[in-house]
N, C-alpha and C positions, 0 to 999 in steps of 0.2 A: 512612400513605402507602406503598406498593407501591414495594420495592426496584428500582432502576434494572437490567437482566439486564445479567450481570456478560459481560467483554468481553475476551482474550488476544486477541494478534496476535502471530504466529512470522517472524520473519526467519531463512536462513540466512544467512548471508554469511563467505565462505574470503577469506584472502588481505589486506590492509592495508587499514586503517580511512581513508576520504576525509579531508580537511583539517576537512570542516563537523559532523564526525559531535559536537562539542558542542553544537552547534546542536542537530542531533537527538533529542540526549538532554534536554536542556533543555527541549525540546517536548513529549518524555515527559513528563517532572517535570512538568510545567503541568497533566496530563490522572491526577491521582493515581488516577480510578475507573477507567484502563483499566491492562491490564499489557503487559508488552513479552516475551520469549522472543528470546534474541539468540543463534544459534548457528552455532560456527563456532573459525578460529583463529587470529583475530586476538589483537593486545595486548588485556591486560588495562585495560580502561576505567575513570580514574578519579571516584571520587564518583558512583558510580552511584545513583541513585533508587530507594527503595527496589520501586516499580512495574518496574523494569526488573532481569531477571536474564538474566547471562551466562552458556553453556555451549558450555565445551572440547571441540571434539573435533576430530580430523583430517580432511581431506576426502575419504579413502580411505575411513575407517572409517563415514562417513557416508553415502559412497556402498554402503558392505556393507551398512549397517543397512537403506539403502535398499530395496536389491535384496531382501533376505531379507523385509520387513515387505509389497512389494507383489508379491513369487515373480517377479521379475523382472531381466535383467542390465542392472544401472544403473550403466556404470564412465566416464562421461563424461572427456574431458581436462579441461575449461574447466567452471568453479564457474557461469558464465552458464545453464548448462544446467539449472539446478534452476529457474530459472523456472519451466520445462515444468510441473514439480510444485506449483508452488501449491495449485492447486485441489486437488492430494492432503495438503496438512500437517494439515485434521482429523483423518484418517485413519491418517496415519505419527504422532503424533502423539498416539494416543490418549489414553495415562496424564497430559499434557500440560491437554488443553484440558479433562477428564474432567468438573473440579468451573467450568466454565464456562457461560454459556448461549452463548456466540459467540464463534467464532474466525475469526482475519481472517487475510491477507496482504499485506503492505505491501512497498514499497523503502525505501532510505538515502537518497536524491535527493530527501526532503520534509521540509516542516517543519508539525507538525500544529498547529492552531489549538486553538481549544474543539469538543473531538469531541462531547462529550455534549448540547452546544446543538446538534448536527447531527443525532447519529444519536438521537433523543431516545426515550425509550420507547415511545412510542405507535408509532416508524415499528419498533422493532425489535420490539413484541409483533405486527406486523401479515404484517411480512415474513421468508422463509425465507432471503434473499441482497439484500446492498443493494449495488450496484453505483454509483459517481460520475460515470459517463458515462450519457449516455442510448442510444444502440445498442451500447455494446460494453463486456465485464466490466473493471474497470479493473485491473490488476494492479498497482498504485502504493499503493490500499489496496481491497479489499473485505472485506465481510463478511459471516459465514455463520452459519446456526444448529445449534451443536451437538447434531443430530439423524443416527440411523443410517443414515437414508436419504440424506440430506443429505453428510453425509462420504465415503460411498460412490459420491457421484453424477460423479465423474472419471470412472469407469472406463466412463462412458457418452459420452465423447469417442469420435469415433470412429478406430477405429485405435489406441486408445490405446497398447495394449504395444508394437506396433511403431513409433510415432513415440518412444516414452519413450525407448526403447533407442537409438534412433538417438542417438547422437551432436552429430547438429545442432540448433540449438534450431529447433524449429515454434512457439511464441507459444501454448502449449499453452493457460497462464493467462489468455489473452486471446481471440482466433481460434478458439481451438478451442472454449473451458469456454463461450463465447458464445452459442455453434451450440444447446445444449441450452436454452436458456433465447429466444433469439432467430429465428424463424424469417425467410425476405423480409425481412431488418433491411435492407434496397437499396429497398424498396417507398414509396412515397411512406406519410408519416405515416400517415392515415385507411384507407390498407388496412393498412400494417404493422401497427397497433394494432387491426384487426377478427383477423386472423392470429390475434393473439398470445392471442386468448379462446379458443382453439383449443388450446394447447399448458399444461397442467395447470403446470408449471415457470416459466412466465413470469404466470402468476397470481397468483405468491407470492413475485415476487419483484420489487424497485426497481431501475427504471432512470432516475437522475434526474441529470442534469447538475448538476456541484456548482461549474464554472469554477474545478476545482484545478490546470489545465494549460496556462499562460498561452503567447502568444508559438507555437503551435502553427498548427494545420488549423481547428480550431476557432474561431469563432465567438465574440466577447465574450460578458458580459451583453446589452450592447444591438445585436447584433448585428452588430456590424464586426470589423474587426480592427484596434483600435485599444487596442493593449494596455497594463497597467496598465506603468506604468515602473519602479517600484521596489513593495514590499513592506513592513510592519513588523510583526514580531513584539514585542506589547506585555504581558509578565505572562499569560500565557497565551492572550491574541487576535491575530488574525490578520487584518490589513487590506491595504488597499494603497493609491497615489494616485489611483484613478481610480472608486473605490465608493463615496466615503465613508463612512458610518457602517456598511457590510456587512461582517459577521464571515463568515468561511470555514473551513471544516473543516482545509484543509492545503492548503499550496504544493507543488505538486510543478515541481521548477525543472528540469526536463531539459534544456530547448532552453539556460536558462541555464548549465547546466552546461559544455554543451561548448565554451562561451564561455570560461569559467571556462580548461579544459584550455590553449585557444589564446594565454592571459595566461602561462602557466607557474606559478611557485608564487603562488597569489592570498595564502593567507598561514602561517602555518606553524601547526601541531596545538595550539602553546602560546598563541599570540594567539589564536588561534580558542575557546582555552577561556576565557581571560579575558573577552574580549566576550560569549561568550554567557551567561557569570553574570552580565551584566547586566540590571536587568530590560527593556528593549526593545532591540532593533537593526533595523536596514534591509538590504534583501534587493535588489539589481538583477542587470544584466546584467555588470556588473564583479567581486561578490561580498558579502561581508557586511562592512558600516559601524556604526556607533555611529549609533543614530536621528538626530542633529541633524546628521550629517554632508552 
């Protein structure tokens, strides 16, 4: 049997690690065939997986590496602003993803199911970028195939050196890395998809709605907005109350998040580790529970 193509995801992230981030890691752990790259300079993380490695560095010196690796002046204030770069972490990145077939981009704000029941090998020997939305690149996770063309393909945003520099975040990872791969993505369905036979880029690549973004603009599974109400992470799957038996690749809880913020401390760094070494817990609009809660 043909090896599963092997899979990195690079997070940066400066600055203090959220309350859920055991949760996150625990998500890792569940997904041993993928690996994680955590970089930044935060505390040090305990009982890390051995799939998941952390590196130190300062947010200055990250932004030097930066500028130097794409010849460009990258001194942003706000760590928000590396967004922009996603689509460049192939790329910055090289020595990193080198001995990989795929590297991704992901946020903190998720928790991943069974990736490998998602991105199965048939969809990743087919495609060059697999996208969890269906008109727009997700920047919560995608994934790309480590190819030179391919890592190199930011710099065909347009505008790019002069939006990177800028200062303010443009949604480079999303809005903009979309533009190449999506053209009339505003067109109704049956013309957008005659479009898109047109554009060499969107031929080889997935744009398939995964409903990792609940509680959104979006549309359910069955079409309403009638959203699922809580969540459980179970031993490494990923369900919730309103699919039944449907596993999902990963929650990305934003809208719940900011809920989250409005409650104040939902709960402290040390109960958040305890529960999440359990094997299930529940995910809602309050925060995370002990399944039978």
């Amino acid at each position: 049997m043909r090896k599963n193509p092997s899979i990195i995801i690079i997070i940066p992230y400066f600055g203090r690690w959220p309350f859920w981030m055991p949760f996150f890691i625990e998500s890792c752990r569940a997904n041993q065939d993928v690996n994680w790259l955590l970089i930044g300079d935060c505390d040090q993380l305990k009982c890390l997986p051995n799939n998941v490695q952390q590196r130190f560095t300062t947010f200055d010196d990250y932004c030097g590496f930066i500028s130097a690796r794409l010849g460009i002046h990258f001194r942003p204030s706000n760590p928000y602003k590396l967004c922009d770069l996603k689509p460049a972490l192939g790329f910055l990145h090289e020595a990193d993803v080198a001995e990989y077939d795929f590297w991704g981009f992901s946020d903190l704000d998720v928790i991943y199911g069974d990736l490998r029941a998602y991105f199965t090998r048939e969809r990743l020997s087919r495609y060059k970028l697999l996208a969890t939305h269906e008109r727009r690149v997700s920047g919560h996770l995608c994934l790309l195939r480590n190819a030179p063309e391919v890592n190199k393909l930011f710099w065909k945003i347009p505008d790019f050196v002069r939006r990177a520099e800028d200062p303010k975040n443009h949604a480079l990872d999303e809005g903009g890395f979309s533009r190449i791969f999506l053209w009339r993505k505003n067109f109704p369905k049956p013309l957008f998809v005659f479009v898109g036979l047109f554009n060499r880029w969107r031929r080889v690549a997935e744009f398939k709605e995964a409903f990792s973004t609940p509680n959104g603009i979006r549309p359910w599974t069955d079409g309403t907005q009638d959203y699922p109400s809580y969540w459980v992470w179970s031993e490494g799957c990923l369900r919730n109350s309103k699919d039944g038996d449907r596993k999902f690749p990963y929650l990305h809880f934003l809208v719940w998040k900011k809920n989250w913020a409005s409650l104040g401390d939902v709960m402290s760094y040390d109960e958040a580790q305890a529960l999440a070494c359990q094997k299930s817990w529940r995910i809602d609009k309050d925060g995370f529970h002990p399944e039978a809660a």
